[in-house]
PyMOL CGO cylinders between C-alpha atoms (Angstrom):
from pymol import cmd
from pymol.cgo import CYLINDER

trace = [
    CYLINDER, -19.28, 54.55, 28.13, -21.90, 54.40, 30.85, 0.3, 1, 1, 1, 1, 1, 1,
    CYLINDER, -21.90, 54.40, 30.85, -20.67, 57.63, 32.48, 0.3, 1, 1, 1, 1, 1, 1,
    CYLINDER, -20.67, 57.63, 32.48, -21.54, 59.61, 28.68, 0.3, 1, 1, 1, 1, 1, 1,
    CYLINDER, -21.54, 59.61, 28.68, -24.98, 57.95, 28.49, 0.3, 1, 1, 1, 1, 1, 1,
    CYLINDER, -24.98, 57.95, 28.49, -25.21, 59.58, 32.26, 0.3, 1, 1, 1, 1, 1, 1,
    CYLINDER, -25.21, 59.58, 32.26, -24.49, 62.87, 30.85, 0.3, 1, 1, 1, 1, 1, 1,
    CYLINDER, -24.49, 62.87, 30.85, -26.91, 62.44, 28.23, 0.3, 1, 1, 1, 1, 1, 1,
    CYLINDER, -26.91, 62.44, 28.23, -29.56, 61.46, 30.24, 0.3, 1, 1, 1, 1, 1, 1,
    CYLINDER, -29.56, 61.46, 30.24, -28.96, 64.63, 32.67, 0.3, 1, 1, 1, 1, 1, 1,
    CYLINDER, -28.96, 64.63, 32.67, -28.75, 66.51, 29.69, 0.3, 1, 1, 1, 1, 1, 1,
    CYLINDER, -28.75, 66.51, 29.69, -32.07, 65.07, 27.95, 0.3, 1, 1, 1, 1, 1, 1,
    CYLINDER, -32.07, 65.07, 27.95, -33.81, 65.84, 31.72, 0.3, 1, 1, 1, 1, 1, 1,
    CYLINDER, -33.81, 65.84, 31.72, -32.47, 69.34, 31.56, 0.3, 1, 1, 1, 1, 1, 1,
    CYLINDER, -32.47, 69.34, 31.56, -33.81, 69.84, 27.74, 0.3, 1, 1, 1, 1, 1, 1,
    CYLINDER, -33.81, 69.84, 27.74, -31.13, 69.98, 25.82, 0.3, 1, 1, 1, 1, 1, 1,
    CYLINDER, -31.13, 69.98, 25.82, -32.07, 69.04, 22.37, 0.3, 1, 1, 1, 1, 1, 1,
    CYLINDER, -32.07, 69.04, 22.37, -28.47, 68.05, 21.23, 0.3, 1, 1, 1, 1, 1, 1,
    CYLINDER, -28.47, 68.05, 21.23, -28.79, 65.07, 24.00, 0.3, 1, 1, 1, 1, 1, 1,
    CYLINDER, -28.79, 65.07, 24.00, -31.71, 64.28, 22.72, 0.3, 1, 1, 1, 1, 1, 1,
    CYLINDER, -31.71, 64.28, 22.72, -30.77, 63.87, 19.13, 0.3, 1, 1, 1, 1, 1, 1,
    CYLINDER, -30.77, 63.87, 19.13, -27.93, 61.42, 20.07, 0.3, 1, 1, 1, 1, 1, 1,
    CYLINDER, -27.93, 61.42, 20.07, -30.15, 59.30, 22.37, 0.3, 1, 1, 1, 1, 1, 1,
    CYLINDER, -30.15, 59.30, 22.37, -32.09, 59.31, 19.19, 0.3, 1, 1, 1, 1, 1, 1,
    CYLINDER, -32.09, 59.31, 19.19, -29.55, 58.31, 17.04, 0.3, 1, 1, 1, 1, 1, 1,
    CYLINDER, -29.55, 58.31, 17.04, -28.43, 55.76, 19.23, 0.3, 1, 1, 1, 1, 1, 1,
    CYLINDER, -28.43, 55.76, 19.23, -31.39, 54.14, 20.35, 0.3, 1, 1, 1, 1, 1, 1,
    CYLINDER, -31.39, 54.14, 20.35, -33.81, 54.13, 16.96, 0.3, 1, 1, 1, 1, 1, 1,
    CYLINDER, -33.81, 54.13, 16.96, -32.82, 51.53, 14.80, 0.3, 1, 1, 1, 1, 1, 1,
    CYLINDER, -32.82, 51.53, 14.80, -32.99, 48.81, 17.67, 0.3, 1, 1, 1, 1, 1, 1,
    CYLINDER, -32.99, 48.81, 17.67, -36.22, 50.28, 18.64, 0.3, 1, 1, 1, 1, 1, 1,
    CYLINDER, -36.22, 50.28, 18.64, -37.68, 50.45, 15.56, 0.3, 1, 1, 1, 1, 1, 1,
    CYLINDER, -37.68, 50.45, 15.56, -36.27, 46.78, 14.41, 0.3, 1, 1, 1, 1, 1, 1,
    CYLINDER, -36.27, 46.78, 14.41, -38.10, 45.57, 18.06, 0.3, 1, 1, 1, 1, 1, 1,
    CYLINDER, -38.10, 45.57, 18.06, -41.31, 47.53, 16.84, 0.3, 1, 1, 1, 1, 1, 1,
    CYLINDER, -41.31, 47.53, 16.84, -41.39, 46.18, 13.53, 0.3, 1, 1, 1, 1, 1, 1,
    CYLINDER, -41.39, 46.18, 13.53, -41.05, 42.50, 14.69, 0.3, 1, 1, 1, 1, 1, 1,
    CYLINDER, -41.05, 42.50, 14.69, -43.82, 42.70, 16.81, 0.3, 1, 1, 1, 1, 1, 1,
    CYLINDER, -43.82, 42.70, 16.81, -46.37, 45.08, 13.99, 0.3, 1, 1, 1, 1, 1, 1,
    CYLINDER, -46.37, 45.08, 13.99, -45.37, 43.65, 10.89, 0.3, 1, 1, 1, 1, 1, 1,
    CYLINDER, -45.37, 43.65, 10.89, -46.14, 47.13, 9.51, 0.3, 1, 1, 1, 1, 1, 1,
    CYLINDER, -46.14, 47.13, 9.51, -42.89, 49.67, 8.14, 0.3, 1, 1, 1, 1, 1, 1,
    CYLINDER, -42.89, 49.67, 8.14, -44.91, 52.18, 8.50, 0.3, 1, 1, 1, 1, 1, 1,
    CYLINDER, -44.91, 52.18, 8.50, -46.25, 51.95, 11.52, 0.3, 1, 1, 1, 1, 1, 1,
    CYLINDER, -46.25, 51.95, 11.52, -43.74, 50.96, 13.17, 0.3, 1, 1, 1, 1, 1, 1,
    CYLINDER, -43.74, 50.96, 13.17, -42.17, 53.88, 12.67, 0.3, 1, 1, 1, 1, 1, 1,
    CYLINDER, -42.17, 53.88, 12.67, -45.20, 55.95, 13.55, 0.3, 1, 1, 1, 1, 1, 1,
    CYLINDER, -45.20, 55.95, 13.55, -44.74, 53.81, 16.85, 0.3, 1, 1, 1, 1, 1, 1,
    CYLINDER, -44.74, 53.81, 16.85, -40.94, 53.98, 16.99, 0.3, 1, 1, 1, 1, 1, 1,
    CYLINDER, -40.94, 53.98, 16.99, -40.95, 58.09, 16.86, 0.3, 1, 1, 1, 1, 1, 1,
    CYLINDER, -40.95, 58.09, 16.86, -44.38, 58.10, 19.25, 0.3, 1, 1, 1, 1, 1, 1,
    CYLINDER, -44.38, 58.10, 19.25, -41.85, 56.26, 21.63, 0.3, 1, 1, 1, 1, 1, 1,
    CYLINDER, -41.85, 56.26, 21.63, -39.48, 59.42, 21.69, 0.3, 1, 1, 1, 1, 1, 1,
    CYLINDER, -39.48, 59.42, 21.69, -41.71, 61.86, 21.71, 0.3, 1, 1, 1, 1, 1, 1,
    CYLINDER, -41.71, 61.86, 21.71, -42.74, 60.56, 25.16, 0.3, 1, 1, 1, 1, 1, 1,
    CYLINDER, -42.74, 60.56, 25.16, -39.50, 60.04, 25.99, 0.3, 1, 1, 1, 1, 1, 1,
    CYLINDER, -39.50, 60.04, 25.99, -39.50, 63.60, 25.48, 0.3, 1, 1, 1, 1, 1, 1,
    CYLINDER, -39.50, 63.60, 25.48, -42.39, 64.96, 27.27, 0.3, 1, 1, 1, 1, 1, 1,
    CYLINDER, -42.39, 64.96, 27.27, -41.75, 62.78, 30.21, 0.3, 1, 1, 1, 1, 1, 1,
    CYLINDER, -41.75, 62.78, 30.21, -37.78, 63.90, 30.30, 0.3, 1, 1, 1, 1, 1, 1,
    CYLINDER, -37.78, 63.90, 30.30, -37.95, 65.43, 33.21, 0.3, 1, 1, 1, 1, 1, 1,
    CYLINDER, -37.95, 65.43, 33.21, -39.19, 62.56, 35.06, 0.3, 1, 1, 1, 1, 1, 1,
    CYLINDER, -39.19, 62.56, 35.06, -36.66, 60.01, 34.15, 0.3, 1, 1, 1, 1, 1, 1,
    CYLINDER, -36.66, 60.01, 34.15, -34.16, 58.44, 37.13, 0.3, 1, 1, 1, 1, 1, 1,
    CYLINDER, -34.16, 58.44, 37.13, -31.24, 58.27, 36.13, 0.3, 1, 1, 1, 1, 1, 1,
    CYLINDER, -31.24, 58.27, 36.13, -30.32, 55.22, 37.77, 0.3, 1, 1, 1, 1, 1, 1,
    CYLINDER, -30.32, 55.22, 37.77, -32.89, 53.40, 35.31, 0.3, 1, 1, 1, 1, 1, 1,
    CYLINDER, -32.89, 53.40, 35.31, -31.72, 51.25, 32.12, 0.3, 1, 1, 1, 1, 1, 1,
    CYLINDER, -31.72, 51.25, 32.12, -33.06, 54.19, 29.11, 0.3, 1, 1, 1, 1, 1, 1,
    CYLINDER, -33.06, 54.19, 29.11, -32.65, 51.16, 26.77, 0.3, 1, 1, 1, 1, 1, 1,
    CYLINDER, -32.65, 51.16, 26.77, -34.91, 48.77, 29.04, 0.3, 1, 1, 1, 1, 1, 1,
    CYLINDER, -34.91, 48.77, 29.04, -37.35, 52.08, 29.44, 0.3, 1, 1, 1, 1, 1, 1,
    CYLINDER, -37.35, 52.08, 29.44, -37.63, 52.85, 25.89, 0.3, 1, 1, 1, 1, 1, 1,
    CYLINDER, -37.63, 52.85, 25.89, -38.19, 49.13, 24.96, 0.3, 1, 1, 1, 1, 1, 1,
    CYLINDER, -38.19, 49.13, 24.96, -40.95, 48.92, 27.80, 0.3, 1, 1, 1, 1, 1, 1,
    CYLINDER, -40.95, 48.92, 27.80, -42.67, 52.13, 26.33, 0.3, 1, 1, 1, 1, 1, 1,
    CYLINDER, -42.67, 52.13, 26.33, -42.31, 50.80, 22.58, 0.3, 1, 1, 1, 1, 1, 1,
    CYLINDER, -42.31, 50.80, 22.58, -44.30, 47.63, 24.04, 0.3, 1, 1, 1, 1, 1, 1,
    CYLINDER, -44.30, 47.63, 24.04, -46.76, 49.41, 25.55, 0.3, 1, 1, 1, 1, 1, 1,
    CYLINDER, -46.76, 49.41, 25.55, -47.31, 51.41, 21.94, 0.3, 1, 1, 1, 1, 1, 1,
    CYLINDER, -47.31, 51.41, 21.94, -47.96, 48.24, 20.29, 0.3, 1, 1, 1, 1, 1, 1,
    CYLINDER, -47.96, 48.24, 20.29, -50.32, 46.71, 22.78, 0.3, 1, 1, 1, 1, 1, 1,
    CYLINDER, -50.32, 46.71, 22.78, -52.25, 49.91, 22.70, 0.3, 1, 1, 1, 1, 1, 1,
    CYLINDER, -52.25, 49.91, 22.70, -52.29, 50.22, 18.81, 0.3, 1, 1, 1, 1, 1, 1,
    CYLINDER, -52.29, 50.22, 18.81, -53.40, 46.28, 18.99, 0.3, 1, 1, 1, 1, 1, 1,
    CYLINDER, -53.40, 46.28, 18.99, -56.19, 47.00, 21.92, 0.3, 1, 1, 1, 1, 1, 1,
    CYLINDER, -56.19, 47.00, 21.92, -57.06, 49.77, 19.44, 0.3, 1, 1, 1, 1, 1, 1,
    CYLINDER, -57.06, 49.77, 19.44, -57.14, 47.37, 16.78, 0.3, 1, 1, 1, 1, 1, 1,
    CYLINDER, -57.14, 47.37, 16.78, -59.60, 44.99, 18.98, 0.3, 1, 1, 1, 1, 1, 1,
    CYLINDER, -59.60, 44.99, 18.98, -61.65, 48.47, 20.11, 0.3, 1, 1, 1, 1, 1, 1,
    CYLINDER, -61.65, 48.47, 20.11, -62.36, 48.99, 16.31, 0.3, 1, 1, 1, 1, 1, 1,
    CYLINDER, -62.36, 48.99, 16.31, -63.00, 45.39, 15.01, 0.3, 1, 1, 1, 1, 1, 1,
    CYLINDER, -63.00, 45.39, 15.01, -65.73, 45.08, 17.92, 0.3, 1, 1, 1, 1, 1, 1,
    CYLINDER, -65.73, 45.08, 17.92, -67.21, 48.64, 17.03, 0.3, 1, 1, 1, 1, 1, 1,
    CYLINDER, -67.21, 48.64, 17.03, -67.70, 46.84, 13.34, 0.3, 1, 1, 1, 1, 1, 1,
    CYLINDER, -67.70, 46.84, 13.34, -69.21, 43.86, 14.88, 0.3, 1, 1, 1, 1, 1, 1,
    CYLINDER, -69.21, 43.86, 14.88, -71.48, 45.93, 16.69, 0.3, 1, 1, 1, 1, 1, 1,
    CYLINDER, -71.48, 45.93, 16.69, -72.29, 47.88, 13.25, 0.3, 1, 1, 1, 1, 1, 1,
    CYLINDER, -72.29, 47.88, 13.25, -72.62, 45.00, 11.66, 0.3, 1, 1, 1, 1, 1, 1,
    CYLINDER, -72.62, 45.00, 11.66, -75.43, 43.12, 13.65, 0.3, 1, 1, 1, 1, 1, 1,
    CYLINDER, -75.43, 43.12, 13.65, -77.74, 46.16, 13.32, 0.3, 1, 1, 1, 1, 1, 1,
    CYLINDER, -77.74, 46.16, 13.32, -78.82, 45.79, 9.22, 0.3, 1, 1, 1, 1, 1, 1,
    CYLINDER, -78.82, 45.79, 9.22, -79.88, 49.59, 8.61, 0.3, 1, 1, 1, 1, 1, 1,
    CYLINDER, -79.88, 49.59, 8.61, -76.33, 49.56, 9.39, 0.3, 1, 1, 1, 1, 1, 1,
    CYLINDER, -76.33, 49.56, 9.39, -75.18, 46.88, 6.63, 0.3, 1, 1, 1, 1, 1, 1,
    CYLINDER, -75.18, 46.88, 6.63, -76.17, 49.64, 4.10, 0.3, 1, 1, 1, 1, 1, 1,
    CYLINDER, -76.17, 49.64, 4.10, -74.42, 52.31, 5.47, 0.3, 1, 1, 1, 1, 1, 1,
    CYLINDER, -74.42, 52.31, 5.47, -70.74, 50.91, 6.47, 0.3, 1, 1, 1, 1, 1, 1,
    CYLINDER, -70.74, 50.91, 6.47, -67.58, 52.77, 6.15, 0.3, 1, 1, 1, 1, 1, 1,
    CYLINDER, -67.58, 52.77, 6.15, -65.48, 51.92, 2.72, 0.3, 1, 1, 1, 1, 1, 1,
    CYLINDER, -65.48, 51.92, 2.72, -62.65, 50.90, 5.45, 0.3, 1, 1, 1, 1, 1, 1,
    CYLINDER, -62.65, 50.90, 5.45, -65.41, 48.48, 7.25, 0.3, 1, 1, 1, 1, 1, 1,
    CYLINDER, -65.41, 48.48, 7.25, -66.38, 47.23, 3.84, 0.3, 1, 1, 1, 1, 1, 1,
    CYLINDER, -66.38, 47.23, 3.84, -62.68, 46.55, 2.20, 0.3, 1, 1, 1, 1, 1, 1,
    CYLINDER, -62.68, 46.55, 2.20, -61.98, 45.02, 5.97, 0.3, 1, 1, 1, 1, 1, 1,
    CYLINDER, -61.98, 45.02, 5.97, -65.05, 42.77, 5.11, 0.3, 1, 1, 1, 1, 1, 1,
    CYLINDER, -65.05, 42.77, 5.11, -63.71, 42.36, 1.74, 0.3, 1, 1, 1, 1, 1, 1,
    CYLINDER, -63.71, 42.36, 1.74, -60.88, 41.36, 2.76, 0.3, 1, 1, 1, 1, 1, 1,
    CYLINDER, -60.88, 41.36, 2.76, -61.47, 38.89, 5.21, 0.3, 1, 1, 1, 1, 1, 1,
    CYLINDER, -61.47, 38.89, 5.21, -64.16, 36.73, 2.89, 0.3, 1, 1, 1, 1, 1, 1,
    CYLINDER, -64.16, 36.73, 2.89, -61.37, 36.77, 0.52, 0.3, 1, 1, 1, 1, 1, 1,
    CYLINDER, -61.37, 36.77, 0.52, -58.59, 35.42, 2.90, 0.3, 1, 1, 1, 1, 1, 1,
    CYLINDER, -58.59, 35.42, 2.90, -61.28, 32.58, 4.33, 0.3, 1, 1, 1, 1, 1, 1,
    CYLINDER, -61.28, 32.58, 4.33, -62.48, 32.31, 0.83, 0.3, 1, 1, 1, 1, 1, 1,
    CYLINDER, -62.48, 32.31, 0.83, -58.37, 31.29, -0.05, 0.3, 1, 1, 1, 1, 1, 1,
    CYLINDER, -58.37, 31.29, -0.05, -57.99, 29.06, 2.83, 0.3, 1, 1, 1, 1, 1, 1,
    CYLINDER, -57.99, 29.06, 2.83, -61.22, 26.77, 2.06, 0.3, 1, 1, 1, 1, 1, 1,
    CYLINDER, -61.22, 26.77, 2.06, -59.96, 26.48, -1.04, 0.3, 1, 1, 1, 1, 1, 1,
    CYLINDER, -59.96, 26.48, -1.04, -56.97, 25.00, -0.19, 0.3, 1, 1, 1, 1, 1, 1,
    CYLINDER, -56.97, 25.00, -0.19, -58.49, 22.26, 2.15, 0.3, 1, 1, 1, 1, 1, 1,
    CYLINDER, -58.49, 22.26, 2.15, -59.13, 18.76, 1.54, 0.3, 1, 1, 1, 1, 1, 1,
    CYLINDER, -59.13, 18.76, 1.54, -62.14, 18.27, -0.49, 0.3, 1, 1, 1, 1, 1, 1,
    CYLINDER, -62.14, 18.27, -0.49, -64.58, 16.65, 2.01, 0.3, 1, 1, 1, 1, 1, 1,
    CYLINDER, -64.58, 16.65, 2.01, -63.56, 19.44, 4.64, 0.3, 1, 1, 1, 1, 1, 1,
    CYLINDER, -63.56, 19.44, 4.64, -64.19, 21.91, 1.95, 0.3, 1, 1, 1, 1, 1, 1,
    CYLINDER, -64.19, 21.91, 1.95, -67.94, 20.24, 1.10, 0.3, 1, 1, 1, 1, 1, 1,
    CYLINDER, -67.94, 20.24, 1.10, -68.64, 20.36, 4.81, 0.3, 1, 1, 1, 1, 1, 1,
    CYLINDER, -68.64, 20.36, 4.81, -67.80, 23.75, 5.49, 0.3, 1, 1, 1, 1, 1, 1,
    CYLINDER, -67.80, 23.75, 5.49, -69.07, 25.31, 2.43, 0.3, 1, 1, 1, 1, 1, 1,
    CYLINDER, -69.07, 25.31, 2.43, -72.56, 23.48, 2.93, 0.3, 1, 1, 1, 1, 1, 1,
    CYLINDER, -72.56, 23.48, 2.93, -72.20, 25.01, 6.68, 0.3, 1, 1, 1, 1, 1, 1,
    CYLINDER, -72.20, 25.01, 6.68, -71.51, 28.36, 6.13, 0.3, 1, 1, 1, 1, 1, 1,
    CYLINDER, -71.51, 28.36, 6.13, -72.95, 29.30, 2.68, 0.3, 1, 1, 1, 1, 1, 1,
    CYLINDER, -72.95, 29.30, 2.68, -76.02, 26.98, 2.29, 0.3, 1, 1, 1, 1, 1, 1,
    CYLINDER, -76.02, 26.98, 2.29, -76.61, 27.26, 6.00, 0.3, 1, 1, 1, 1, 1, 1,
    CYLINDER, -76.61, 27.26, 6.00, -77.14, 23.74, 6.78, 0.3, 1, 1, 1, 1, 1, 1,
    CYLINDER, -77.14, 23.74, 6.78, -77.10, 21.96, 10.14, 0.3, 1, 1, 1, 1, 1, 1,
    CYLINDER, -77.10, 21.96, 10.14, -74.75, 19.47, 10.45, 0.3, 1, 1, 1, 1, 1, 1,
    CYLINDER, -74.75, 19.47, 10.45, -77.09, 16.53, 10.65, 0.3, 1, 1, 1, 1, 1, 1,
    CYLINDER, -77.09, 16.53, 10.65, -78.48, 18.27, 7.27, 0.3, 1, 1, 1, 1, 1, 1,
    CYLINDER, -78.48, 18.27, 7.27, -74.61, 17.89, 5.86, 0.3, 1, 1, 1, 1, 1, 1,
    CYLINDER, -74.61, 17.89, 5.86, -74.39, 14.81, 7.35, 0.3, 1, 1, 1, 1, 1, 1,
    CYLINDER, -74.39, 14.81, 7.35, -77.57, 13.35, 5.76, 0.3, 1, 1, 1, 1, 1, 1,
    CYLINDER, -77.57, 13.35, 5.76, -76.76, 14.25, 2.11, 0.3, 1, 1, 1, 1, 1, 1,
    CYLINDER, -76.76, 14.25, 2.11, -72.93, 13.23, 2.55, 0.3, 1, 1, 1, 1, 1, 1,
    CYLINDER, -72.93, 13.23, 2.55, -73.37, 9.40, 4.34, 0.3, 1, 1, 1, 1, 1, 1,
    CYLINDER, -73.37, 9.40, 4.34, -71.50, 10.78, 7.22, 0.3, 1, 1, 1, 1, 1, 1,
    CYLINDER, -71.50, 10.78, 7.22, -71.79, 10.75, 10.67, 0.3, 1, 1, 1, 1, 1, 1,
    CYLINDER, -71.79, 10.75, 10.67, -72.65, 13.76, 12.44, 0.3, 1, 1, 1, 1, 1, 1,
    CYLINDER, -72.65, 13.76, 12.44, -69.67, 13.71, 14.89, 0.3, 1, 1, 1, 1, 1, 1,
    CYLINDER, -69.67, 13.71, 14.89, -67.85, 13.50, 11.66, 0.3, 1, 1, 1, 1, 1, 1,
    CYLINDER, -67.85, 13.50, 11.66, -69.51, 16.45, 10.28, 0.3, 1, 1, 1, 1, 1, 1,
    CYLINDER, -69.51, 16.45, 10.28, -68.61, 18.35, 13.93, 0.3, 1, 1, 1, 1, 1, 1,
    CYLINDER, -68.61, 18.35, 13.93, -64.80, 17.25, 13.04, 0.3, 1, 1, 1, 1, 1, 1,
    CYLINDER, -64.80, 17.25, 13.04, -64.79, 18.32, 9.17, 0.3, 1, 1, 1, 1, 1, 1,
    CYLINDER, -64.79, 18.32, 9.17, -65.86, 21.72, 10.56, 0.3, 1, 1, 1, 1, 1, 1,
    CYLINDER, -65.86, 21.72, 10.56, -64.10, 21.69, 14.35, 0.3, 1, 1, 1, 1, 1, 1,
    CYLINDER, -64.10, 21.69, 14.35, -60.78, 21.51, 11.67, 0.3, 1, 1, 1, 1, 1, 1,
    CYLINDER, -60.78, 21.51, 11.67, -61.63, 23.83, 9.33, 0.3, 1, 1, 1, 1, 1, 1,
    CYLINDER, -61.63, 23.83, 9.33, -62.33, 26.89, 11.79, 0.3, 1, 1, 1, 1, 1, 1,
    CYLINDER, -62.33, 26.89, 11.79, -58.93, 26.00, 13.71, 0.3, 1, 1, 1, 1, 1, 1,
    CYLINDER, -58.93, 26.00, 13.71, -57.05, 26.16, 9.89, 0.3, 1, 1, 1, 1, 1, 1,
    CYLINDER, -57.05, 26.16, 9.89, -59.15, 29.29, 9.61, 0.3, 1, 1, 1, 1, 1, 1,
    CYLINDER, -59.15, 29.29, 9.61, -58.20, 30.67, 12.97, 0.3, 1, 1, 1, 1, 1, 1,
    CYLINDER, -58.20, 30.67, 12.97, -54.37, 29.79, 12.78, 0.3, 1, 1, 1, 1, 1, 1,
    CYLINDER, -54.37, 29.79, 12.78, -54.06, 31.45, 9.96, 0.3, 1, 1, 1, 1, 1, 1,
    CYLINDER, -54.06, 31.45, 9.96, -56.47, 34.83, 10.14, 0.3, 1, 1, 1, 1, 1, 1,
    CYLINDER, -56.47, 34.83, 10.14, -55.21, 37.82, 12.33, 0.3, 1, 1, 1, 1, 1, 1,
    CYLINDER, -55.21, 37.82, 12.33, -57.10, 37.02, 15.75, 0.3, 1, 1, 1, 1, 1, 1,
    CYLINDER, -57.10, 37.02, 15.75, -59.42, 40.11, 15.32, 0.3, 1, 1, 1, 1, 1, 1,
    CYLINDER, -59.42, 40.11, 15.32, -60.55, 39.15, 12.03, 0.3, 1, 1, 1, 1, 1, 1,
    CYLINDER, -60.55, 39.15, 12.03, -61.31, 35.60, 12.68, 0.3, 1, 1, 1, 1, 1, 1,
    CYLINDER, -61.31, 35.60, 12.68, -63.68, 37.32, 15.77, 0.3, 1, 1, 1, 1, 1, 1,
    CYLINDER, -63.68, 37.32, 15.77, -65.30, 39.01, 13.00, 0.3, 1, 1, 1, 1, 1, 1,
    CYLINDER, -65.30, 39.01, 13.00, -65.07, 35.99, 10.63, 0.3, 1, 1, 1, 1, 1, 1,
    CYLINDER, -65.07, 35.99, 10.63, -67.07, 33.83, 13.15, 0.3, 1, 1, 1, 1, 1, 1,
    CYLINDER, -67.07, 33.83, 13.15, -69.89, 36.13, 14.10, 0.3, 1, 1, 1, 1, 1, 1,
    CYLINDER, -69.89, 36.13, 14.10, -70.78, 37.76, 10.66, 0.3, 1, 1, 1, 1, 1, 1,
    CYLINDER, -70.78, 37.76, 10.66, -69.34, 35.82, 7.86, 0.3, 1, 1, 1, 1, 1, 1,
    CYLINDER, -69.34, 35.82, 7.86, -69.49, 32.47, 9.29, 0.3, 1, 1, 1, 1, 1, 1,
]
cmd.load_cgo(trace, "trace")
């Protein structure tokens, strides 16, 4: 067994294509089950999952053959996904930026707006589902912009307790938002 995957690695150095195709075959639904755990996405995980052969591909003549090609592909495949995720990041902070200037506010992408959309929606579902008190506090906070010895004074309630109501409603808020959006979330739509 390991002396075939030998030949098929000197053969995928030396460009065959038929090598190739049965490292392929071999190697792609693990890959692309990996990929998919860690994206959540189908589709993108399979843009990921062929992205990860295609530099296996380019780099073919590189490759040392006493190195795992499982252990490489699977190190590549992470690499994809932390780049599509720093990506990710790269983008949500260009919207931030966007977003503070206000000419800006007028003129954002339809992608920037459903994000936007999107997110008020999700946070919008969560407060909903919060006790009611926590829900009071945190709606006074963020939508009637009160400070929290403002809440505090119309509720009979400490402020400390006021700091808690809302300390536990942005941890809810941030356990269950995508980390990038909850960046967003607390600098714009907070």
């Amino acid at each position: 067994m390991e002396e075939k995957a030998n030949v098929l690695l000197q053969g995928l150095q030396k460009g065959n294509i038929k090598s190739f195709e049965v490292l392929f075959h071999q190697h792609y639904p693990s890959l692309y089950a990996f990929t998919k755990g860690l994206i959540k996405d189908e589709g993108l995980a399979e843009d990921i999952t062929q992205n990860v052969f295609m530099k296996l591909w380019l780099n073919r003549e590189k490759l040392n053959e006493c190195l795992s090609l499982k252990n490489y592909l699977f190190v590549i495949a992470r690499n994809e996904v932390y780049n599509h995720f720093r990506s990710k990041n790269t983008s949500s902070v260009s919207l931030m930026f966007r977003l503070r200037d206000d000419s800006a506010r007028n003129h954002l992408h339809p992608e920037d707006e459903y994000d936007i959309k999107e997110i008020s929606e999700a946070v919008s579902a969560l407060v909903e589902k919060m006790p009611s008190r926590r829900k009071q506090v945190f709606t006074m906070s963020r939508k009637e912009y009160l400070s929290n010895k403002e809440i505090a004074e119309r509720l009979g309630l400490s402020k400390r307790t006021v700091e808690k109501h809302l300390e536990i409603a942005l941890q809810q808020i941030r356990h269950c938002l995508d980390p990038f959006f909850f960046i967003i979330f607390m600098l714009f739509l907070a």
